[in-house]
FIBA-704296 format. One record per residue (C-alpha): residue in one letter; chain; x, y, z. Coordinates in steps of 0.5 Angstrom, whole numbers, plus 500, padded with zeros to 3 digits. Layout:
N
@code A unit A px X py Y pz Z
...
***
This chain:
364
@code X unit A px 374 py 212 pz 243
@code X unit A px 368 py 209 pz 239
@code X unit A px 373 py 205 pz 235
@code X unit A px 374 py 200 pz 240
@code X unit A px 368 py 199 pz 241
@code X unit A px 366 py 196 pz 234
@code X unit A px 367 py 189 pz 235
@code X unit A px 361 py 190 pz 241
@code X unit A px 356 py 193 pz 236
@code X unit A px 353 py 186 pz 233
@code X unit A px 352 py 185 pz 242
@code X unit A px 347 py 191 pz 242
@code X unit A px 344 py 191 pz 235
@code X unit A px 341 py 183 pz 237
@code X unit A px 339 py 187 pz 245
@code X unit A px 334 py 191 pz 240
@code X unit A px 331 py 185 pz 236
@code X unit A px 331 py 181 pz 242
@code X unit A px 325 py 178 pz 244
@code X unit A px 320 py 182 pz 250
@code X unit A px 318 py 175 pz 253
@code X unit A px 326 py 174 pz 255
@code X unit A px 325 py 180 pz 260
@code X unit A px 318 py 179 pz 262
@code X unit A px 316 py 179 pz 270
@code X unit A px 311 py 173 pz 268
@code X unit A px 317 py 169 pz 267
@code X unit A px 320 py 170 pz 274
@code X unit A px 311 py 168 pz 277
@code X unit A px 311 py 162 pz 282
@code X unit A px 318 py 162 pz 283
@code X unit A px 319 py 159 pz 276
@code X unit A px 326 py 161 pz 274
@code X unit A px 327 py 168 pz 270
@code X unit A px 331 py 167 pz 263
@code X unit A px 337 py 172 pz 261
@code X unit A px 341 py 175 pz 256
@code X unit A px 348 py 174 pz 258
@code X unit A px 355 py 175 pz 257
@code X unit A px 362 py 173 pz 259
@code X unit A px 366 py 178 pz 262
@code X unit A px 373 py 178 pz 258
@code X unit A px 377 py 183 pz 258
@code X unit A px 379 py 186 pz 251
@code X unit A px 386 py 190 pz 250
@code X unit A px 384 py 196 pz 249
@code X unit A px 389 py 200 pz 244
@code X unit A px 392 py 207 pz 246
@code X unit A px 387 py 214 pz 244
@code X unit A px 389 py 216 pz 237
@code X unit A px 388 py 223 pz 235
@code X unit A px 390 py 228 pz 230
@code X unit A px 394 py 235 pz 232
@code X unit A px 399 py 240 pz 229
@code X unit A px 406 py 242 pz 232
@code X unit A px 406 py 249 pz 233
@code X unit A px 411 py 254 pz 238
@code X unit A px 410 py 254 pz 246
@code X unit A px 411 py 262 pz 245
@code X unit A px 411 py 266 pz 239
@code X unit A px 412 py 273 pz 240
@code X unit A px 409 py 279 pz 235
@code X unit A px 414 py 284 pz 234
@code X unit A px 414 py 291 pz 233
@code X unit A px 417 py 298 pz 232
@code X unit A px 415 py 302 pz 239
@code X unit A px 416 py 309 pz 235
@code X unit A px 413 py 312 pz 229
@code X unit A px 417 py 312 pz 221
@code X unit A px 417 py 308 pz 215
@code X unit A px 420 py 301 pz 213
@code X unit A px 426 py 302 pz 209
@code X unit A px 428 py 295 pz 210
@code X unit A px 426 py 288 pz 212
@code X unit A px 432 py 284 pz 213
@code X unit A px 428 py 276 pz 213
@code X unit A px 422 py 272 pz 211
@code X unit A px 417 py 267 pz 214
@code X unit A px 421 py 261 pz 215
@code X unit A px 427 py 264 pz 217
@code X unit A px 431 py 262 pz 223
@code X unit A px 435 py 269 pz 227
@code X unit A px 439 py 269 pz 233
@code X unit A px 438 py 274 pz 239
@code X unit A px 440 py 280 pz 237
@code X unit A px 439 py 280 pz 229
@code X unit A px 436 py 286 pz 226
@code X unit A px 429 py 283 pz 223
@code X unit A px 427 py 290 pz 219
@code X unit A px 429 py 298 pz 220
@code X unit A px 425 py 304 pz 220
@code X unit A px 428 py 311 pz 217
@code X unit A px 431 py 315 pz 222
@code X unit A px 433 py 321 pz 219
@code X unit A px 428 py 325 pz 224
@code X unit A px 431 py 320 pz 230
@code X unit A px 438 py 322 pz 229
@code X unit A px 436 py 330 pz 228
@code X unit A px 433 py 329 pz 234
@code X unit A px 439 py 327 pz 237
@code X unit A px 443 py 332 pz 234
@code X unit A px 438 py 337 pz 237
@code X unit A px 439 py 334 pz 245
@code X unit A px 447 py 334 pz 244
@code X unit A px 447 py 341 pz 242
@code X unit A px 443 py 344 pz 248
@code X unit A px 447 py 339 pz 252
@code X unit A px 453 py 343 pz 250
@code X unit A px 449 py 350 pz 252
@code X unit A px 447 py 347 pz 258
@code X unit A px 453 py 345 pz 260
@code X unit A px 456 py 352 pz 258
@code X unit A px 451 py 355 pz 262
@code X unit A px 452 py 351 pz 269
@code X unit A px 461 py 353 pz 268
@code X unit A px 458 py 360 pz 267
@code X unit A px 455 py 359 pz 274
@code X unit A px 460 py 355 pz 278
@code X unit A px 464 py 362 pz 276
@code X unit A px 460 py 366 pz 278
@code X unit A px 459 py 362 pz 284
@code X unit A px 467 py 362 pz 285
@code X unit A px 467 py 369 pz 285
@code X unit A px 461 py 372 pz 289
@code X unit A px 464 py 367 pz 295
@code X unit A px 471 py 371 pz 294
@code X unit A px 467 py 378 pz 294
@code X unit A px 462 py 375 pz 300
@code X unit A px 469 py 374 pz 304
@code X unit A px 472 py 379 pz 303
@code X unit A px 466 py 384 pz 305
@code X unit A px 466 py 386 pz 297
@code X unit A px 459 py 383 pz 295
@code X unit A px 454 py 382 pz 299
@code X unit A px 450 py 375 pz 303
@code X unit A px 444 py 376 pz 298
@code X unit A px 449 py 376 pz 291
@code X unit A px 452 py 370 pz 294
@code X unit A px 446 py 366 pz 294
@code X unit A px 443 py 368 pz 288
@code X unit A px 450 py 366 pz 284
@code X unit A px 449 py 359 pz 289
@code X unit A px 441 py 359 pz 286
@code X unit A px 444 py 359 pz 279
@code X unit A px 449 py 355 pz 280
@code X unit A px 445 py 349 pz 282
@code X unit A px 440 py 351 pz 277
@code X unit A px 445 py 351 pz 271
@code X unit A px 447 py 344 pz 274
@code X unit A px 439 py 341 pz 273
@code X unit A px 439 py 344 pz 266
@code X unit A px 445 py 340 pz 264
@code X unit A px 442 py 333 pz 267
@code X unit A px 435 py 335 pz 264
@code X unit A px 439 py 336 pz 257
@code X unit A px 443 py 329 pz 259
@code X unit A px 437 py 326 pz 259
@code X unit A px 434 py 328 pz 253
@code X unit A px 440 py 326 pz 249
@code X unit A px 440 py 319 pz 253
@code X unit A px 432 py 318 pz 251
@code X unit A px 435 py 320 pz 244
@code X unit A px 440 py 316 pz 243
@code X unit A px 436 py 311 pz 246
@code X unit A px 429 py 312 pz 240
@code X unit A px 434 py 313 pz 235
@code X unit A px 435 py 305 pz 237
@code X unit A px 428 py 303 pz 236
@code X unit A px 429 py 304 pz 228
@code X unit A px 432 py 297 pz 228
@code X unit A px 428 py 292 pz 230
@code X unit A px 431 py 287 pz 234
@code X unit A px 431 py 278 pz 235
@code X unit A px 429 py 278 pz 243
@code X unit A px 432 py 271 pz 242
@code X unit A px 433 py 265 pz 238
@code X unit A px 428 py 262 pz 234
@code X unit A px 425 py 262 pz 228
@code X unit A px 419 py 267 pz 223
@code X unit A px 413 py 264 pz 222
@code X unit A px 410 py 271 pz 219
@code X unit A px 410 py 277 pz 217
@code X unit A px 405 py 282 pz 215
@code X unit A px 409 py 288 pz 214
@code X unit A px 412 py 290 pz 207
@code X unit A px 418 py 295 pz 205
@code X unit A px 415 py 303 pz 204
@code X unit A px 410 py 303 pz 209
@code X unit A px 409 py 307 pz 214
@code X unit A px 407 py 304 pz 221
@code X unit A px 405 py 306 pz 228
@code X unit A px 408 py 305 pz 235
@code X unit A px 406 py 297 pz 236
@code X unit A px 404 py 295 pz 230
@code X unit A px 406 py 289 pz 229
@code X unit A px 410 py 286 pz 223
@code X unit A px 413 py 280 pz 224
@code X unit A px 411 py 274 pz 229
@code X unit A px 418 py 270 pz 233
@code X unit A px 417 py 263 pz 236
@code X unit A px 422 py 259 pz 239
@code X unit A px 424 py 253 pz 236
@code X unit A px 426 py 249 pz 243
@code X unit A px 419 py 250 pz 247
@code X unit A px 414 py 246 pz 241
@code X unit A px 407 py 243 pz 243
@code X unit A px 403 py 238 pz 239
@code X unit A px 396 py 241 pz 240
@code X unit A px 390 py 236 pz 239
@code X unit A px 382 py 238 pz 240
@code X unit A px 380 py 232 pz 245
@code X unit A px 372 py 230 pz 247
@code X unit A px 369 py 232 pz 254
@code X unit A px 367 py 224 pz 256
@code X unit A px 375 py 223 pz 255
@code X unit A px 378 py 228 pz 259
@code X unit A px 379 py 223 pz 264
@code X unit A px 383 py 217 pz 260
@code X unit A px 387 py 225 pz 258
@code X unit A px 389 py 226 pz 265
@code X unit A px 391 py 219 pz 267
@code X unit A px 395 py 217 pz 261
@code X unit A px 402 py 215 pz 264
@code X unit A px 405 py 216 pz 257
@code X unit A px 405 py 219 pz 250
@code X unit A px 408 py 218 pz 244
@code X unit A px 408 py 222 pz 238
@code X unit A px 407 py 220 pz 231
@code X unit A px 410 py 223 pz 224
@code X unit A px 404 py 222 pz 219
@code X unit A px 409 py 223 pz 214
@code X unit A px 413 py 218 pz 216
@code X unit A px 410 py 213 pz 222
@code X unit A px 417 py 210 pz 224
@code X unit A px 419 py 218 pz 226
@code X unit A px 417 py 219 pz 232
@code X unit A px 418 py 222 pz 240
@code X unit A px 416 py 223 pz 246
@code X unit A px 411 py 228 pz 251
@code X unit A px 408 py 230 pz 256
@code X unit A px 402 py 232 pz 257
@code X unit A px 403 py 239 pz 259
@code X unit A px 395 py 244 pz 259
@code X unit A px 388 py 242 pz 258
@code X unit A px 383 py 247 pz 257
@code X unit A px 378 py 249 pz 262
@code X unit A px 373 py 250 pz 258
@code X unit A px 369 py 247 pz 252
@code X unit A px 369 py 250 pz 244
@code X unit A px 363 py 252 pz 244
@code X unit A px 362 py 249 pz 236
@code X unit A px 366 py 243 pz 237
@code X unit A px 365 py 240 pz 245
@code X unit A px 372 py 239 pz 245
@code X unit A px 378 py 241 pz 250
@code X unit A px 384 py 244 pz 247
@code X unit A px 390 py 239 pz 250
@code X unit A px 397 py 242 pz 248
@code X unit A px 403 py 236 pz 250
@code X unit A px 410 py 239 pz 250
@code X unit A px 415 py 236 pz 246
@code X unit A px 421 py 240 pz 247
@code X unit A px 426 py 234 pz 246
@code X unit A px 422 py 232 pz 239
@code X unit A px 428 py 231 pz 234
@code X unit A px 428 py 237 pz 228
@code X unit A px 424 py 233 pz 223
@code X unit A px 418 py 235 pz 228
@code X unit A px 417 py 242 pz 225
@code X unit A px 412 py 247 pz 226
@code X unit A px 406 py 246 pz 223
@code X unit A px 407 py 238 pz 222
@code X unit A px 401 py 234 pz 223
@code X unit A px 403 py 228 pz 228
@code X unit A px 399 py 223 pz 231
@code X unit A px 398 py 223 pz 239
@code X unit A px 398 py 216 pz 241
@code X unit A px 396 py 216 pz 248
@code X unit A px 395 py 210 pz 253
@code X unit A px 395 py 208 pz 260
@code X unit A px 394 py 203 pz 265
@code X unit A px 387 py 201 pz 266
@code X unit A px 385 py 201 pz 259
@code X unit A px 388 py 195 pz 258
@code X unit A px 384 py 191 pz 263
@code X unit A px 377 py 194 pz 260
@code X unit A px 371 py 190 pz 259
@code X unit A px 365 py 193 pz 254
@code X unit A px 358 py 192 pz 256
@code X unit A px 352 py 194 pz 253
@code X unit A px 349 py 200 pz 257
@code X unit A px 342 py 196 pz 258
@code X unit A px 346 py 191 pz 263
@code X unit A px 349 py 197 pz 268
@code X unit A px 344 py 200 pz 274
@code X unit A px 345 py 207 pz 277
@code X unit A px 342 py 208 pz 283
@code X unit A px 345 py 214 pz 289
@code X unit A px 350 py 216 pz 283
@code X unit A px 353 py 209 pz 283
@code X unit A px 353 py 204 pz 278
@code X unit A px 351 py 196 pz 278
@code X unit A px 351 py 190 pz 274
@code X unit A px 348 py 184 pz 276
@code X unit A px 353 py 177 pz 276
@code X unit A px 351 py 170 pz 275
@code X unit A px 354 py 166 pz 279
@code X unit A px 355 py 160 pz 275
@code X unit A px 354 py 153 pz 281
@code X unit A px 346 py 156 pz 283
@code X unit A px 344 py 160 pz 278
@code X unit A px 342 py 165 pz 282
@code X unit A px 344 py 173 pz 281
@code X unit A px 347 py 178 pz 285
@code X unit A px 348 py 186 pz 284
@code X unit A px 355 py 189 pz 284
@code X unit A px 358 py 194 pz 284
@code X unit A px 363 py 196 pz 277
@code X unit A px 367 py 202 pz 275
@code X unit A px 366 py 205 pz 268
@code X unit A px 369 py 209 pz 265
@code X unit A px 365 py 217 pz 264
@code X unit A px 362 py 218 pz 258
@code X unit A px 356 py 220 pz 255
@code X unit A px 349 py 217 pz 257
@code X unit A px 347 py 216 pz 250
@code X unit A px 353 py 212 pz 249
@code X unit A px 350 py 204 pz 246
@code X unit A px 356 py 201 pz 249
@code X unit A px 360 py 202 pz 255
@code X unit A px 367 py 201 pz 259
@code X unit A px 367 py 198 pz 265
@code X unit A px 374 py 199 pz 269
@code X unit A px 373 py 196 pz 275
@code X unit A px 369 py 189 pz 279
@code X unit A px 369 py 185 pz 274
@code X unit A px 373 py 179 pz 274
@code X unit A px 375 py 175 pz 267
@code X unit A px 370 py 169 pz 267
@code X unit A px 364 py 172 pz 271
@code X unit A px 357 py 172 pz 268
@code X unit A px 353 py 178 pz 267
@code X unit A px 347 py 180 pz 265
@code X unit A px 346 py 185 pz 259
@code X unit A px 338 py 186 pz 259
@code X unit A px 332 py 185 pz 263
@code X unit A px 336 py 188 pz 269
@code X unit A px 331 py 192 pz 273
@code X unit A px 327 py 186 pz 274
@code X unit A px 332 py 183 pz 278
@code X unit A px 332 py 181 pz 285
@code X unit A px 337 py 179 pz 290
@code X unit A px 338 py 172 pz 290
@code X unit A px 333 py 171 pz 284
@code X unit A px 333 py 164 pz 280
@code X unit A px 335 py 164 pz 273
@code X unit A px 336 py 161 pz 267
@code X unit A px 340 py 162 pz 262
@code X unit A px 338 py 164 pz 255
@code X unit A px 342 py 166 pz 249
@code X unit A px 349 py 168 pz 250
@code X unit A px 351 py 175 pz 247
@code X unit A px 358 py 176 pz 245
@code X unit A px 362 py 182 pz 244
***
């Protein structure tokens, strides 16, 4: 932000090494008019914020086996682009598959048992009709009946979850995208969540710049943005200011600002260093004032103008743009009007209606 306002440091290196008389009360004594360092107001076209950022995925998803086992191959590197339902990388199954061989097998035996008990069931029925067994044998035949019948769904079960771990062993895509790491290498052993490769999807991509606390505001307003190659400027794209971190870097001061560039052409790959070209309305009708010539008072800020038939000053009120309050320069937004005459130093010494007269005039 401090690149537009070069062109207005020699205005306030000459304030430093003005003379004090030109801001001394005893000028204004017996009426006598007070002499001003001035300027005129001329609104500068300010360019757009520049700032540095890398293009990086919207959503990159770590990717791991959720089952135990050792990596007997890994199908694809960093870089790679994969589609849903590609498999990325396998562990050794052989305790999986023998895990499901075990749950078929007492699948059958289950099943077995439970066509042992609806016979038996059948016959106590018949016996039970025709007096020939008793009440209380047809009720333990139905009681093993309808344990025989949870036994076969318990084991059916068990092979669905079998068959379903025995498919953990390959690791899948959960959409199309592209690798942009891997940290796992063939023969290792790894653990239920251990990540080993990270997925990103190529159609959501964010530029991502670091941006200082006193130009959040002109973030927040810019109306358009536009990204730049920095390996080829005339490549460019457009975005869209999409989240603005709530807090400051504790080392940096700066808010991280993500813009969403999900229509950039493929040549904005991820990783690309890229300029973000932000602009907006109100910066083009700026004028850079020296900080001596604003006054706060109640939390707003004043300049004091010269009109230019009498001489005489009158305060008013201006809109600058939030920044520092060590800031040597400063933006003002709004109140102004090309052509007006403000004073830039000696200017809590003023008062309404106060004759002057004008001294050196300062220009930006």
């Amino acid at each position: 932000m401090m690149n537009h306002f070069r062109p207005a440091v020699a205005l306030s290196l000459a304030l430093l090494v003005a003379p004090a008389s030109l801001f001394s009360p005893v000028a204004a004594q017996d009426g006598a008019p007070r002499p001003v360092l001035w300027m005129t107001v001329s609104p500068e076209r300010s360019g757009a914020l520049n700032f540095a950022g890398v293009v990086q995925p919207r959503m990159e998803t770590e990717l791991a086996f959720r089952t135990l086992g050792r990596v007997i191959s890994r199908a694809v590197e960093t870089g790679n682009v994969v589609k849903k339902g590609d498999v990325l990388a396998e562990i050794d199954s052989l305790s999986l598959r023998l895990a499901v061989t075990s749950a078929q097998a007492e699948l059958r035996n289950a099943r077995a048992q439970f066509d042992n008990a609806t016979i038996n069931e059948q016959r106590k029925r018949v016996l039970a009709h025709t007096n020939s067994a008793s009440k209380a044998d047809l009720e333990l035949a139905e009681q093993g009946l309808k344990s025989a019948q949870a036994n076969m769904t318990k084991a059916e079960a068990n092979l669905d979850k079998a068959n379903e771990q025995l498919g953990y062993a390959r690791l899948r895509a959960e959409f199309d995208g592209v690798i942009t790491s891997t940290s796992v290498e063939v023969g290792q052993t790894v653990t239920a969540g251990q990540v080993l490769l990270k997925l990103a999807r190529l159609d959501q991509r964010d530029v991502v710049i670091d941006v200082p606390e006193f130009q959040l505001s002109q973030i927040r307003s810019a109306s358009h943005v536009e990204v730049a190659l920095q390996l080829n400027a005339r490549l460019r794209t457009f975005g869209i200011v999409r989240e603005i971190a709530p807090q400051a870097d504790s080392e940096t001061r700066t808010h991280r600002v993500k813009i969403a560039v999900d229509v950039a052409p493929e040549v904005f790959r991820f990783g690309s260093v890229v300029t973000a070209i932000l602009a907006n309305g109100w910066q083009n009708h700026a004028t850079v004032l020296p900080s001596s010539a604003i006054t706060y008072e109640g939390g707003a800020t004043h300049v004091w103008i010269v009109d230019a038939a009498t001489l005489t000053v009158s305060r008013r009120l201006v809109g600058i743009e939030a920044g520092g309050t060590t800031d040597p320069l400063v933006r003002v937004i709004t109140g102004l009007k090309a052509g007006e005459r403000v004073v830039v130093a000696g200017v809590n010494e003023l008062e309404e209606g106060q004759k002057t007269r004008l001294g050196q005039e300062m220009r930006p």
